[in-house]
C-alpha positions in Angstrom: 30.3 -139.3 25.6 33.9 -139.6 26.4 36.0 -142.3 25.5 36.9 -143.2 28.7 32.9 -143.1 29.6 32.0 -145.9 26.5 35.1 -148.1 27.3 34.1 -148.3 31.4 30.5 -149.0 29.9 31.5 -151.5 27.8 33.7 -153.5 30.4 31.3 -153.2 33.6 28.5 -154.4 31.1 31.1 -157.1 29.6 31.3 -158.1 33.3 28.0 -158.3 34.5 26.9 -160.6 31.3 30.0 -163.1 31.9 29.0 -163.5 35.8 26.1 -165.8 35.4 28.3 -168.4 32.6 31.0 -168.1 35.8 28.7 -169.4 38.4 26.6 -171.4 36.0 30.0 -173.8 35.3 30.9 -173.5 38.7 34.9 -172.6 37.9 37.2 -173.3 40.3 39.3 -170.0 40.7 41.7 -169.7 43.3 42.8 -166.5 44.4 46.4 -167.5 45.2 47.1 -168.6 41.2 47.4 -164.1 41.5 49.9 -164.1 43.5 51.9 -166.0 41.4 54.2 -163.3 39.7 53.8 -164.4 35.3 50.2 -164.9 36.2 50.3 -161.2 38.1 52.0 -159.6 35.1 50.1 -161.8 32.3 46.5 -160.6 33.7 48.0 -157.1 34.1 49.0 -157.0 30.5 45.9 -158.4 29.1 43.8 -156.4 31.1 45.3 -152.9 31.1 47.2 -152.9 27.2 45.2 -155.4 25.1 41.4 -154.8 26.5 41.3 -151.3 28.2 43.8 -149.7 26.1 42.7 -151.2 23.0 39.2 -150.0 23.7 39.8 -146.8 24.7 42.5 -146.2 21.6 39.6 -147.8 19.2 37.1 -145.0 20.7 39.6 -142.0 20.5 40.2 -143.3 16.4 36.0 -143.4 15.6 36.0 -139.9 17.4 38.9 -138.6 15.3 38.4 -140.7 12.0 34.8 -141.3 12.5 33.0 -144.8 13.0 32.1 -145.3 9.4 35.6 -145.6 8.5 37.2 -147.5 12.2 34.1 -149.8 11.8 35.2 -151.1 8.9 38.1 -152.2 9.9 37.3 -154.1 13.1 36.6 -156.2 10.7 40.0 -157.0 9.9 41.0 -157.9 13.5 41.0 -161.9 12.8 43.0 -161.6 10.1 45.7 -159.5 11.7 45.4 -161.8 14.5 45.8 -165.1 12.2 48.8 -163.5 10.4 50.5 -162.5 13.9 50.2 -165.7 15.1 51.7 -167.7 12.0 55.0 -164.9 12.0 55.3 -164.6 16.0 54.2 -168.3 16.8 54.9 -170.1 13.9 51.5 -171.7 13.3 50.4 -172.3 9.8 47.9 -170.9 8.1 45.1 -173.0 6.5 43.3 -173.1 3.7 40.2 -172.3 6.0 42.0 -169.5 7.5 43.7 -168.3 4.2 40.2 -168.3 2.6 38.1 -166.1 5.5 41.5 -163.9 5.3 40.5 -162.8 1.7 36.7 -163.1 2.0 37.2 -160.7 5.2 39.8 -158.4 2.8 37.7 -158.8 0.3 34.6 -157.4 2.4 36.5 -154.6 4.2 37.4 -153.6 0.2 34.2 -153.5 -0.6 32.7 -151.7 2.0 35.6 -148.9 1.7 34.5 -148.1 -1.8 31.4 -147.7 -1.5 
């Protein structure tokens, strides 16, 4: 299949699983929070560029590369995420963090060679 295909797959499927925890907590969600213009452009950015895009970019890579070397890294996407967030937000890393960073390394290493 296409990447296009797996990625609307993946996202109608993503949907219809998170509908029931929506109406099970009974979220208050008011439409007019939309029309608001940094929530307008937040939800397009997220939505479009880091879900669709990154899906669809992720599916392209496992055709190209092959999904026993883009599944490896996947892996790797806390890590990335935990050192973006220390050098763009300024957070600090902790020991915890530091620690799954080199056991997920460590694992991604591992699985590489082999």
């Amino acid at each position: 299949h296409s990447a296009f295909y797996v990625t609307r797959k993946i996202f109608f499927w993503a949907v219809i699983t998170i509908l029931p925890l929506y109406f099970a907590t009974k979220a208050d969600l008011d439409p007019k929070v939309f029309l608001k213009p940094e929530v307008t452009v937040n939800f397009l950015l997220l939505s479009l560029f880091a879900s669709i895009m990154a899906y669809w970019i992720w599916q392209k890579a496992t055709l190209v590369l092959g999904a026993a070397k883009t599944n490896g890294f996947i892996n790797m996407i806390p890590l990335f995420t935990m050192i973006e967030s220390a050098v763009i937000l300024g957070e600090q890393i902790s020991i915890f963090g530091m620690s799954g960073g080199i056991l997920i390394l460590g694992g991604v290493i591992v699985a590489e060679v082999r």
